[in-house]
C-alpha positions as CSV (number, residue, x, y, z in Angstrom):
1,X,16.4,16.8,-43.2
2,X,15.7,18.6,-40.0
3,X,15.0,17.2,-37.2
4,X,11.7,18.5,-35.1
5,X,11.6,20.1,-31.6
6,X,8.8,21.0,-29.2
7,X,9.3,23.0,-26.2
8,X,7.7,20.9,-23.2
9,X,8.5,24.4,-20.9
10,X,10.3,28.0,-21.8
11,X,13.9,27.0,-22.0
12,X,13.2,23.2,-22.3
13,X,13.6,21.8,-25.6
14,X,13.7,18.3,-27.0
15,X,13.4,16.6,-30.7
16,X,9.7,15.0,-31.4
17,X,11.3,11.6,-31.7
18,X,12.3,10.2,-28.3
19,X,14.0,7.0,-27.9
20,X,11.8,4.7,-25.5
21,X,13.8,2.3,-23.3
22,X,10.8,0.0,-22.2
23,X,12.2,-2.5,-24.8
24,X,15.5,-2.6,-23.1
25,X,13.9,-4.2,-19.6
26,X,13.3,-7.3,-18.4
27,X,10.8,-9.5,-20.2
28,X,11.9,-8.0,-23.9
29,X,14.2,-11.1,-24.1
30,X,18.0,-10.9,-24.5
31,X,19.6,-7.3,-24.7
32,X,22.7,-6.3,-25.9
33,X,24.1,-3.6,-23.6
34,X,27.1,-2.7,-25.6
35,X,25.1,-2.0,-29.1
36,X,22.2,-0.5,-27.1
37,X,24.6,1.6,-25.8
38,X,26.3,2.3,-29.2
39,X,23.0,3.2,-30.8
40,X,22.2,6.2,-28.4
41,X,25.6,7.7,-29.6
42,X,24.3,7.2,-33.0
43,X,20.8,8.9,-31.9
44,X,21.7,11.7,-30.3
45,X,24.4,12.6,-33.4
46,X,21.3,12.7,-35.5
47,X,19.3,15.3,-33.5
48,X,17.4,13.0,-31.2
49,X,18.7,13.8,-28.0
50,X,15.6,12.8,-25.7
51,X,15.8,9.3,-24.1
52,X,12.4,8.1,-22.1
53,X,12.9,5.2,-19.0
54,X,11.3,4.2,-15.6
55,X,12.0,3.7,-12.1
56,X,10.0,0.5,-12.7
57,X,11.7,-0.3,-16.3
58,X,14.4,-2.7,-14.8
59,X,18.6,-1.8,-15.3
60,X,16.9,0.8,-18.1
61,X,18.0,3.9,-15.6
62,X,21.4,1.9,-15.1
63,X,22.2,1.7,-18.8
64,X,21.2,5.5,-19.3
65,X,23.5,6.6,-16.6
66,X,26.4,4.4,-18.2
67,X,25.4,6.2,-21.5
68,X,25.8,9.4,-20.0
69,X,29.0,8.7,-18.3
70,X,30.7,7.4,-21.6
71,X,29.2,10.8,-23.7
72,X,30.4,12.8,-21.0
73,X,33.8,11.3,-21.2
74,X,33.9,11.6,-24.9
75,X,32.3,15.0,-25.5
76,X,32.4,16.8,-21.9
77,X,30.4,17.1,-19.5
78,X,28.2,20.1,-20.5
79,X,27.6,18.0,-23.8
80,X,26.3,15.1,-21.6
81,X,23.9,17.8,-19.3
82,X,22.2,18.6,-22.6
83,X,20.9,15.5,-23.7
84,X,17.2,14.5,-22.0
85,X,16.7,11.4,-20.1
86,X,12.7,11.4,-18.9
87,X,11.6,8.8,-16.4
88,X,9.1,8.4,-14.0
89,X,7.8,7.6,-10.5
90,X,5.5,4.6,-10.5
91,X,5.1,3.5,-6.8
92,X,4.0,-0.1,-6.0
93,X,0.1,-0.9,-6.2
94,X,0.2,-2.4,-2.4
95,X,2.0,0.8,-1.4
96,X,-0.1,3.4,-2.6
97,X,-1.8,3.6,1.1
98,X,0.7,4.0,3.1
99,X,3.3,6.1,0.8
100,X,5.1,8.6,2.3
101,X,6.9,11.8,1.5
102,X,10.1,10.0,2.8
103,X,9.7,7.3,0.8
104,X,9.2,9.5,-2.8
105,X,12.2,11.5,-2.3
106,X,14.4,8.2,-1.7
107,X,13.0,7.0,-4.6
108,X,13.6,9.9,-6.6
109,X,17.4,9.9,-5.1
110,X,17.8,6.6,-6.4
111,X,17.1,7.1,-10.1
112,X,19.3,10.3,-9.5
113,X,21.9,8.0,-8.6
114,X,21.4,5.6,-11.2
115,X,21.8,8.6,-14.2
116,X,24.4,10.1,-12.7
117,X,22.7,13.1,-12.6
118,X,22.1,16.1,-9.5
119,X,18.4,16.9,-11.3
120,X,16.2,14.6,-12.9
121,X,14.8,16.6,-16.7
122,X,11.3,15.4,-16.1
123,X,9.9,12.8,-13.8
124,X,6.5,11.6,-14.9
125,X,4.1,10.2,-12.1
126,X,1.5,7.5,-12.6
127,X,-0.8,6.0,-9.8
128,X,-2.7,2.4,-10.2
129,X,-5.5,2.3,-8.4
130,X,-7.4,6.3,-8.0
131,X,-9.6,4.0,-5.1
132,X,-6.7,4.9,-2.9
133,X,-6.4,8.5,-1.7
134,X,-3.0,10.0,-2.0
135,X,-2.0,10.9,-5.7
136,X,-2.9,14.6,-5.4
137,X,-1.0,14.7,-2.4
138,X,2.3,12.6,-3.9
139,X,1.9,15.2,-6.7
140,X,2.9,17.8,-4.1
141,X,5.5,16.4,-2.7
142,X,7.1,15.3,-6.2
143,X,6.6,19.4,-6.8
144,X,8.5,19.9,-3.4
145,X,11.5,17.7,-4.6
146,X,11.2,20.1,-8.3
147,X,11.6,23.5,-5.8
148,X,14.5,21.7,-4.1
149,X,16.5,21.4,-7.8
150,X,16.0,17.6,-7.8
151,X,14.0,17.9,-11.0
152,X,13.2,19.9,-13.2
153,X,9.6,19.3,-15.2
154,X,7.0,17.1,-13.8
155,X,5.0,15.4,-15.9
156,X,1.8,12.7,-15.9
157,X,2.0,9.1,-17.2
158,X,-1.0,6.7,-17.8
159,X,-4.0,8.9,-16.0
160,X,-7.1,9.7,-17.3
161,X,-8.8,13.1,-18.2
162,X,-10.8,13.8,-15.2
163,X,-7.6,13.3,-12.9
164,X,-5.0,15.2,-15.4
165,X,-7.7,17.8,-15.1
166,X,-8.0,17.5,-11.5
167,X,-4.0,18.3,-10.4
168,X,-4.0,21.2,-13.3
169,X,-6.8,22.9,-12.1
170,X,-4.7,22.0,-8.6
171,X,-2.4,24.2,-10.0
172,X,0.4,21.1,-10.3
173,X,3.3,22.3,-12.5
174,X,2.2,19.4,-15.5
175,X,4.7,19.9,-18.4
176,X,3.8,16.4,-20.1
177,X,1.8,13.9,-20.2
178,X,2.4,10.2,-21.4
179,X,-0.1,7.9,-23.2
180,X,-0.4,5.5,-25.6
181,X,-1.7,7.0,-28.9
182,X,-1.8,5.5,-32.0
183,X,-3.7,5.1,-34.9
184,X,-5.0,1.9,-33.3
185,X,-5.8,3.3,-29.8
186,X,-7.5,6.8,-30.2
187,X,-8.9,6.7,-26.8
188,X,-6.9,10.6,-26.2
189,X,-9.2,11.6,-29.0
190,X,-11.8,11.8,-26.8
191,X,-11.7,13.9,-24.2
192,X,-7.7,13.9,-22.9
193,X,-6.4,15.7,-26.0
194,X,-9.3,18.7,-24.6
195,X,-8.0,18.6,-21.2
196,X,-4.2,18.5,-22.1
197,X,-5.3,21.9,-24.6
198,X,-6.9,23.4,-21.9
199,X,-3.9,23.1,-19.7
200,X,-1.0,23.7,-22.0
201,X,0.2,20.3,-21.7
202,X,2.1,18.5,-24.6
203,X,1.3,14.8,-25.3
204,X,4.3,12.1,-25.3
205,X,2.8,9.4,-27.4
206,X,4.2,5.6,-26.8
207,X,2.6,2.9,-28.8
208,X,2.8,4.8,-32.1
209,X,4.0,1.8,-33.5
210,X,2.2,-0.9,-31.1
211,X,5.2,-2.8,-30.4
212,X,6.2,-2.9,-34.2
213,X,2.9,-4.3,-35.5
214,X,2.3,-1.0,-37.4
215,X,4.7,-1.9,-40.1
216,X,5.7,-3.7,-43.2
217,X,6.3,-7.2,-41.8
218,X,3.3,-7.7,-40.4
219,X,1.2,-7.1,-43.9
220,X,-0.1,-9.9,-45.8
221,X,0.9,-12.0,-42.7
222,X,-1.2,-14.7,-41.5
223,X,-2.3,-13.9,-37.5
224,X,0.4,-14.5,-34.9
225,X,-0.2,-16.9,-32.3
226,X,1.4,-17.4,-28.6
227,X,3.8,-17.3,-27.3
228,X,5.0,-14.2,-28.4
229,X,8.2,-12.9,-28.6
230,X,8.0,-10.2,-26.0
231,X,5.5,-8.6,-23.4
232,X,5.3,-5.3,-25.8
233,X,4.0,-8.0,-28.9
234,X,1.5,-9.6,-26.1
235,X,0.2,-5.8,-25.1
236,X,-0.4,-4.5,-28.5
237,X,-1.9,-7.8,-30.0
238,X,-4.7,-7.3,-27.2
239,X,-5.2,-4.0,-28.7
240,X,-5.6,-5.2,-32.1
241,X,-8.0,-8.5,-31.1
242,X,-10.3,-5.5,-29.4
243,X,-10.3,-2.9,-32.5
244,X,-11.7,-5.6,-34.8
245,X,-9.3,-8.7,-35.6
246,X,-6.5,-9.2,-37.4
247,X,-8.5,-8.8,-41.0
248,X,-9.1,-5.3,-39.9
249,X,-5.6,-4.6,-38.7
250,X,-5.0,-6.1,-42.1
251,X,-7.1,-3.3,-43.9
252,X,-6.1,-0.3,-42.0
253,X,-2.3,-1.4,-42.6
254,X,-3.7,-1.9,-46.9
255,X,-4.4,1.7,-46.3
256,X,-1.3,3.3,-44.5
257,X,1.1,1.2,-47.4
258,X,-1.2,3.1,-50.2
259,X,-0.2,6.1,-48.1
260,X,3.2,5.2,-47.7
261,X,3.7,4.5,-51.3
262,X,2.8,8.1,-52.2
263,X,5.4,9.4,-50.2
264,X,8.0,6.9,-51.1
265,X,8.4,6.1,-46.8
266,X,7.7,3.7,-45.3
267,X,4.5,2.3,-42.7
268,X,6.0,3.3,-39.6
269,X,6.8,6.8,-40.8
270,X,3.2,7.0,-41.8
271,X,2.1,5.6,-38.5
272,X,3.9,7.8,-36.4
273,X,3.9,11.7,-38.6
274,X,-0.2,10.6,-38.7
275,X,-0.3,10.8,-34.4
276,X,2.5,13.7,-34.6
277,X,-0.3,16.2,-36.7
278,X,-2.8,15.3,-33.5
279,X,-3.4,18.5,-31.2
280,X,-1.4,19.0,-28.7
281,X,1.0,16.2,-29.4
282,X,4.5,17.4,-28.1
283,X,6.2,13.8,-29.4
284,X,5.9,10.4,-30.2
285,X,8.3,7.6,-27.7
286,X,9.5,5.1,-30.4
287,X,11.3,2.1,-28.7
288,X,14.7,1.1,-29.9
289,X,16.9,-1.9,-28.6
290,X,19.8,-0.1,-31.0
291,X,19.9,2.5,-33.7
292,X,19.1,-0.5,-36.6
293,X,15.4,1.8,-37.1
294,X,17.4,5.3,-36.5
295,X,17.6,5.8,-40.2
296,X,13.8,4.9,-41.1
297,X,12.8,6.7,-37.7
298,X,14.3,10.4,-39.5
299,X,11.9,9.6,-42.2
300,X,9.4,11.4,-40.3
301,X,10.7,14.6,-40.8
302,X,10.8,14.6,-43.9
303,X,7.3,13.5,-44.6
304,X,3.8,15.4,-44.8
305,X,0.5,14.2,-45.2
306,X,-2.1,15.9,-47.2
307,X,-5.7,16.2,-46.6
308,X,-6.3,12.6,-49.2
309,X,-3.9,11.1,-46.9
310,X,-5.6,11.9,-43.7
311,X,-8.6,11.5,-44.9
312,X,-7.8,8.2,-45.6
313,X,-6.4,7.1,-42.7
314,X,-9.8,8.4,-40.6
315,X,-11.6,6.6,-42.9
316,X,-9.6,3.5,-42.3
317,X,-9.7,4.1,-38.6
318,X,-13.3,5.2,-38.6
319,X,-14.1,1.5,-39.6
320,X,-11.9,0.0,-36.6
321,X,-13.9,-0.8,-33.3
322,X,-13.1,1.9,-30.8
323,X,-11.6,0.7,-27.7
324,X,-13.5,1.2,-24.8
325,X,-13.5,4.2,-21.9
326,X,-11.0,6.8,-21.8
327,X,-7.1,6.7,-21.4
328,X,-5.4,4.0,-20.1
329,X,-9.0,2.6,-18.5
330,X,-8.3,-1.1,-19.8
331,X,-5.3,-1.8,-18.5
332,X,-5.9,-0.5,-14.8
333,X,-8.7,-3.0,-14.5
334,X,-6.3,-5.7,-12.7
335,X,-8.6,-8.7,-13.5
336,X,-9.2,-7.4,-17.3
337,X,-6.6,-9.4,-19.8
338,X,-5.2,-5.6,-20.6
339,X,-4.3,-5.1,-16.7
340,X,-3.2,-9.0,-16.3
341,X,0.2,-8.0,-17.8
342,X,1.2,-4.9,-16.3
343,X,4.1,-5.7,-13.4
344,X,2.3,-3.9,-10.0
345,X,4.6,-4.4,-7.6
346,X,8.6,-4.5,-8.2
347,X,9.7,-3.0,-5.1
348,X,9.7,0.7,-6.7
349,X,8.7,2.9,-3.2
């Protein structure tokens, strides 16, 4: 089995698995450290060697650097440099206004300081609220700190087509672009997956597996009620109440089993080699606490659909309600119950 890779820029190469840390934050309930710590050890010895965090995703730069600092110990330093940590730059919603250049670099300094690092691999910027001038602009000086060696690739995170398109055609230096893509949310089908072709920009997928949802435990289960067990099970569950209800999550996971049984893997695997054939897709972010998945997650690479597997799967997916508007419009409306759980303000700038 070998593992993929996708160049995000000439020279830059990482595996098309990459471990998400979003699980490993606050409000994910109780996290082992030590065996989270352990499992990225394990990951990177199997050929995944890109790691995806946030400024905003709380102790989740802390633990990377502590990672880094133990591999570094063990296998060198140079050993260490080559292994990928993307995060991003997510100011506050209440500071959008008044952000200023000051302000991003120290922010950027800080999750430098936190990885241990001198250059950040890719730092991928999101902005909540496009009614307040100044994300073109932040853009700029975020491209500033990259021709001053603090990072190297920029990237976008959570924006919509029209404003991806606007800061490429602004001549940004967009390497990436992160958004959640799945077989449940197909919003980048629309228009994003265009833009990002357009553009040259690669596609890092989270949500492939909506939280878990998009696998064997949840099939021929009755409907889960609250509380759930974690903010990502509250996010995706939203998704699935607006693509038709749980009997219709019920019949597109019917489907990807059938598909899953011809290939002798398993629902996830399906799930996520199913968004990883979509155009322009560089990877897919799957979130790990530890490496208990890491076996399973290598499936992937060993799996290819055929045309009667796609084919059912868009046929499956044809019969789900679409969600609404393009990428990542839901959840930016603040009084929406998609936007209602998103964490705005957590002292980031």
């Amino acid at each position: 089995m070998t593992v993929e890779t996708v160049d995000l820029a000439p020279g830059y190469t990482i595996s098309r698995i990459i471990m998400g840390g979003w699980q490993l934050s606050d409000g994910h309930g109780e996290i082992d450290r030590e065996r989270a710590i352990a499992g990225m050890f394990d990951f990177v010895a199997q050929g995944i060697a890109a790691f995806d965090c946030a400024d905003i995703y709380t102790g989740v730069e802390e633990t990377y650097g502590e990672f880094l600092r133990r591999y570094g110990r063990k296998f060198g330093p140079q050993a260490a440099r080559a292994i990928k940590i993307h995060t991003k730059y997510v100011p506050d919603y209440d500071a959008l206004a008044t952000l200023t250049k000051d302000q991003v670099r120290a922010t950027v300094e800080r999750s430098l300081r936190r990885l241990g690092r001198e250059r950040l691999d890719l730092v991928q910027f999101s902005w909540w609220n496009y009614g307040v001038e100044g994300w073109l602009e932040t853009m700029d000086w975020l491209n500033d700190l990259r021709q001053d060696g603090k990072i190297d690739l920029l990237g976008t995170t959570n924006f919509d087509s029209a404003h991806v398109a606007s800061m490429a055609e602004a001549r940004a230096p967009i390497a990436a672009n992160q958004l959640q893509y799945s077989v449940l949310d197909r919003r980048p089908d629309r228009c994003m997956a265009d833009v990002c072709g357009a553009h040259g920009i690669k596609m890092l997928c989270y949500g492939t597996l909506a939280g878990g949802f998009l696998s064997e435990r949840w099939l021929g289960q009755p409907e889960p009620a609250e509380p759930y067990a974690n903010r990502s099970l509250r996010k995706f569950k939203l998704i699935i109440g607006d693509i038709g209800g749980w009997d219709a999550f019920q019949d597109l996971l019917g489907v990807l089993r059938t598909v899953a049984g011809r290939h002798d893997a398993s629902i996830a695997n399906i799930a996520v080699r199913y968004i990883l054939n979509k155009p322009h897709v560089g990877a897919a972010i799957v979130g790990a606490r530890n490496a208990d998945h890491l076996r399973n997650n290598l499936g992937v690479f060993a799996l290819g659909l055929n045309g009667e597997d796609t084919r059912s799967i868009d046929e499956a997916c044809a019969r789900l309600t679409d969600l609404d508007g393009d990428v990542w419009d839901l959840e930016r409306d603040r009084t929406g119950p998609h936007g209602q759980i998103m964490q705005y303000d957590l002292g980031v700038s």
